[in-house]
C-alpha positions as CSV (number, residue, x, y, z in Angstrom):
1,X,-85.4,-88.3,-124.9
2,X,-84.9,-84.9,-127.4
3,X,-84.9,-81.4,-125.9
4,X,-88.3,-81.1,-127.0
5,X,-89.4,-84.0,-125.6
6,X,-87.8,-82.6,-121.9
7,X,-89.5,-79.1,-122.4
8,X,-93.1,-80.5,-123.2
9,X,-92.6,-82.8,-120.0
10,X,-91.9,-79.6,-117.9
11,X,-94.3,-77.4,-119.2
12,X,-96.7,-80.7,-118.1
13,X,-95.6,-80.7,-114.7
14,X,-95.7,-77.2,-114.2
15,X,-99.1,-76.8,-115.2
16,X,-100.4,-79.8,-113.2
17,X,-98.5,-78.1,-110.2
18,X,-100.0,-75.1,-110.8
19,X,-103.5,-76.7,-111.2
20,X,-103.2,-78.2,-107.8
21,X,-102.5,-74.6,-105.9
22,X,-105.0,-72.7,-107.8
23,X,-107.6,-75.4,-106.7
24,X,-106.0,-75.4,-103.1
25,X,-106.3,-71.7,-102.7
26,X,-110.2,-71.7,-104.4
27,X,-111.4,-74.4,-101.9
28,X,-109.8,-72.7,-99.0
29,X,-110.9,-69.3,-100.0
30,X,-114.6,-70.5,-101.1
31,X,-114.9,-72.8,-98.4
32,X,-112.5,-71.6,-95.3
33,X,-113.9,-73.8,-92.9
34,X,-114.6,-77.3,-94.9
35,X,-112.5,-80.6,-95.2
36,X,-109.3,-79.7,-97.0
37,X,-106.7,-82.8,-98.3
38,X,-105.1,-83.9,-100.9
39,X,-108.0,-86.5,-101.9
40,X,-110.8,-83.8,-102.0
41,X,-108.5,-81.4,-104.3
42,X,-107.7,-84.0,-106.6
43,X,-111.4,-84.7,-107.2
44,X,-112.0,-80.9,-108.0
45,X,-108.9,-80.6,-110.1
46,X,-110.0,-83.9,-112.0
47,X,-106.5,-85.7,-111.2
48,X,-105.6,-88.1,-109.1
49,X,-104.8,-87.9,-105.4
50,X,-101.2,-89.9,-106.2
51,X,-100.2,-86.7,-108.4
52,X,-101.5,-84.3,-105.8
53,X,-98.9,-86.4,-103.3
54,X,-96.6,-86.7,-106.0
55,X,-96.6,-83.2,-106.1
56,X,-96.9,-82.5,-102.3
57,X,-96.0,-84.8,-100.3
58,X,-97.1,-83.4,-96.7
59,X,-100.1,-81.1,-95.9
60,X,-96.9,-79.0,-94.7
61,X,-95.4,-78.8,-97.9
62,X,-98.7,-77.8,-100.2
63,X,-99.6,-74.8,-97.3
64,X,-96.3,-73.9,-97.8
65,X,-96.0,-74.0,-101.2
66,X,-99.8,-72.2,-101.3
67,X,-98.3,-69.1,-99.0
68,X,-95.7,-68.2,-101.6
69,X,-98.1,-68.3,-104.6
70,X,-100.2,-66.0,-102.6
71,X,-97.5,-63.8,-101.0
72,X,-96.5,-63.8,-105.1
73,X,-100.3,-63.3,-106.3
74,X,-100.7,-60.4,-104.0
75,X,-97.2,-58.6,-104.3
76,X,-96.7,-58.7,-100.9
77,X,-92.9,-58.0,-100.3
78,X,-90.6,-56.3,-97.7
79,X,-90.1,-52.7,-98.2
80,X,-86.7,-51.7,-100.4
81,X,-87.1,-48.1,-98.6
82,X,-87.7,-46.6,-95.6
83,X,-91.4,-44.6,-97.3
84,X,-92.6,-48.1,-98.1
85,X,-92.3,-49.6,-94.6
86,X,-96.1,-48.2,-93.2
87,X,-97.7,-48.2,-96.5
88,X,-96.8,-52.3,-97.1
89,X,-97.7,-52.9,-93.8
90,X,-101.0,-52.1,-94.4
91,X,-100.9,-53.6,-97.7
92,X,-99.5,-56.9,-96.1
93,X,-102.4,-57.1,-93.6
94,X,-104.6,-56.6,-95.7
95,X,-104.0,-59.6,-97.8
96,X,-104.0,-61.5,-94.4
97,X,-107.1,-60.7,-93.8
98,X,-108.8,-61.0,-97.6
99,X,-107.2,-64.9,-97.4
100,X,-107.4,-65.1,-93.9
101,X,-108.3,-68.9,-93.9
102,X,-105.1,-70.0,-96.0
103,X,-103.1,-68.0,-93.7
104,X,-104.2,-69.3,-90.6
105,X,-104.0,-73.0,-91.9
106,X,-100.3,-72.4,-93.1
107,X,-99.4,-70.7,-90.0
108,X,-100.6,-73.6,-87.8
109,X,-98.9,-76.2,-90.3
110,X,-96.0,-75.1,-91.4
111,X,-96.0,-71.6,-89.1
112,X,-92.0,-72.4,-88.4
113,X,-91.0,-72.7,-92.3
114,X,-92.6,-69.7,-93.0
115,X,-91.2,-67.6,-89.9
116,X,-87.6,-68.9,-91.0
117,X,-88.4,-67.7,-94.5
118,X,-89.5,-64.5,-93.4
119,X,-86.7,-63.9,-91.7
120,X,-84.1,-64.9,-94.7
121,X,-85.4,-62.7,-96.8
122,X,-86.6,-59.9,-94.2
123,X,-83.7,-58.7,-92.1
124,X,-81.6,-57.7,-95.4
125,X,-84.6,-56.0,-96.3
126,X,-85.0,-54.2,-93.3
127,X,-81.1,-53.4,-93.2
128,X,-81.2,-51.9,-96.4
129,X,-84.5,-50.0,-96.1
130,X,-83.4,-48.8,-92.7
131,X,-79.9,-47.9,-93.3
132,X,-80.2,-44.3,-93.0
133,X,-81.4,-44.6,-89.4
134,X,-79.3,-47.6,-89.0
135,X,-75.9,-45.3,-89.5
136,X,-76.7,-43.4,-86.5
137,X,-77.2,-46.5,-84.4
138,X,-75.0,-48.3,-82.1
139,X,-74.6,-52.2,-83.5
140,X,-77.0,-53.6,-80.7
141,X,-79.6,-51.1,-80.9
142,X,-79.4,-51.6,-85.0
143,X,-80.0,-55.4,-84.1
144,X,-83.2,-54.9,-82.2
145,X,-84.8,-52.3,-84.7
146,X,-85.0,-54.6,-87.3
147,X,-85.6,-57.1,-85.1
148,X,-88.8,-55.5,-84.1
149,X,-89.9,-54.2,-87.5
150,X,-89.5,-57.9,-88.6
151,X,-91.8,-59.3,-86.0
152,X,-94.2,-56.3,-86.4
153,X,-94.1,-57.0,-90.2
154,X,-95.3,-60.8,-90.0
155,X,-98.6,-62.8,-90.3
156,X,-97.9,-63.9,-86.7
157,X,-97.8,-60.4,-85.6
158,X,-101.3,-60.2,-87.4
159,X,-103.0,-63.1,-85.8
160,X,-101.9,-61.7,-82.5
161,X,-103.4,-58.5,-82.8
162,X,-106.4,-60.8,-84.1
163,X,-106.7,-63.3,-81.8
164,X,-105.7,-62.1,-78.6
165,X,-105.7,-58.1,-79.2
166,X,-109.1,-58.5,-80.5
167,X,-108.7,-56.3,-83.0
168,X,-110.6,-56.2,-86.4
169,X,-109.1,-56.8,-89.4
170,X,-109.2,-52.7,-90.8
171,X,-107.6,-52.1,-87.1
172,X,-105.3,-54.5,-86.4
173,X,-103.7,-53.2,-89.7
174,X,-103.6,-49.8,-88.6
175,X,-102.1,-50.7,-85.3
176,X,-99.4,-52.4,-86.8
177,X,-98.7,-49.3,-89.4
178,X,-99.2,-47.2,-86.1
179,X,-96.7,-49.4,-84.0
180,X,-94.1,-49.5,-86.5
181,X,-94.1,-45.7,-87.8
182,X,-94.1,-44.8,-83.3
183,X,-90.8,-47.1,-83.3
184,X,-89.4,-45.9,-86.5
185,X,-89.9,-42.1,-85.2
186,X,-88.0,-42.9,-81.7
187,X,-85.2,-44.7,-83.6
188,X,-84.5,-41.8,-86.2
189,X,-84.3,-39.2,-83.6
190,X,-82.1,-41.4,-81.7
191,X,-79.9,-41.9,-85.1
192,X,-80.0,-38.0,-85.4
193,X,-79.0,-37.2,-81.7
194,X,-75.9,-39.5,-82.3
195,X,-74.8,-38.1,-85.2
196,X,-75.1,-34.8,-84.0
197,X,-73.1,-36.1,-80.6
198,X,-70.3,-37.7,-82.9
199,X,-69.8,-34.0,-84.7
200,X,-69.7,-32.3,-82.2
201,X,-67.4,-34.5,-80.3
202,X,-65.7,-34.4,-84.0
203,X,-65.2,-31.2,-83.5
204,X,-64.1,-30.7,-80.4
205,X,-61.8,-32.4,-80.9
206,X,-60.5,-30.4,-84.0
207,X,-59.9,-27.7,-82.2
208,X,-58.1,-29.1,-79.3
209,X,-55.3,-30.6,-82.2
């Protein structure tokens, strides 16, 4: 088979992969509570249920596969500086709550996958974004900062403040923003109280030499 050949082939399968998620993520979103499989989006893609499988084998893998494209459609991300931490977290929330449906469904089906993601790609996030308070930090108070800011900063943490704060959608994203910014607050003036114990112990001992 030529290199042309090859190319057209991909370009096939990409498209017919990205056919099936854009019809996924229309069905859920127009219809949130209707029947949702691999049969009935075949029949509104016009393809057949085998390539949908082909494609996706498990339910698990196309809700998966469906979160990314809309963490990607969205621009949700983790925050590359501390300033962005509060604003994305209402950002973040609010695209929960716009495709609320497809985020429920892929956190009850594949709610582990997505967690370990999260956390892959979160806690160097946080580390980085946090580093200035992080400095000033013992090791195991650095471990639970970001530990909290990632579980604030999660669809889980969402549908919590949802489900059993019983919180609206507008306020369970300011809670969140409000939760993190309180915690962020506490640990800078901890980092800054530490620094200012290590120069002055610094120079103390100085002058004692």
């Amino acid at each position: 088979m030529s290199n042309t050949q090859t190319t057209l082939r991909e370009r096939q399968v990409k498209a017919t992969h990205d056919l099936i998620l854009e019809v996924a993520m229309r069905l859920m979103h127009e219809n949130p509570n209707g029947p949702f499989s691999h049969e009935i989006i075949a029949e509104a893609a016009g393809i057949g249920a085998r390539t949908v499988y082909r494609h996706f084998p498990t339910r698990d893998d196309l809700l998966q596969a469906m979160w990314i494209r809309l963490r990607d459609k969205t621009g949700t991300r983790f925050p590359e500086s501390e300033d962005e931490i509060v604003p994305l977290i209402r950002m973040a929330f609010s695209n929960f709550e716009e495709h609320e449906a497809l985020v429920r469904a892929s956190l009850q089906a594949a709610g582990s996958t997505i967690r370990d993601r999260g956390a892959i790609e979160g806690r160097p996030a946080f580390r980085k974004s946090l580093a200035a308070i992080l400095d000033g930090l013992p090791p195991e108070e650095e471990r639970r900062l970001v530990a909290v800011c990632l579980a604030i900063y999660s669809a889980p943490f969402w549908q919590l403040l949802r489900d059993r704060g019983l919180l609206s959608g507008r306020e369970a994203g300011e809670a969140a923003a409000w939760a993190i910014d309180m915690i962020l607050q506490s640990a800078r003036a901890a980092s800054q109280k530490s620094e200012r114990q290590t120069a002055t112990s610094a120079g103390e001992g100085e002058k004692h030499e």
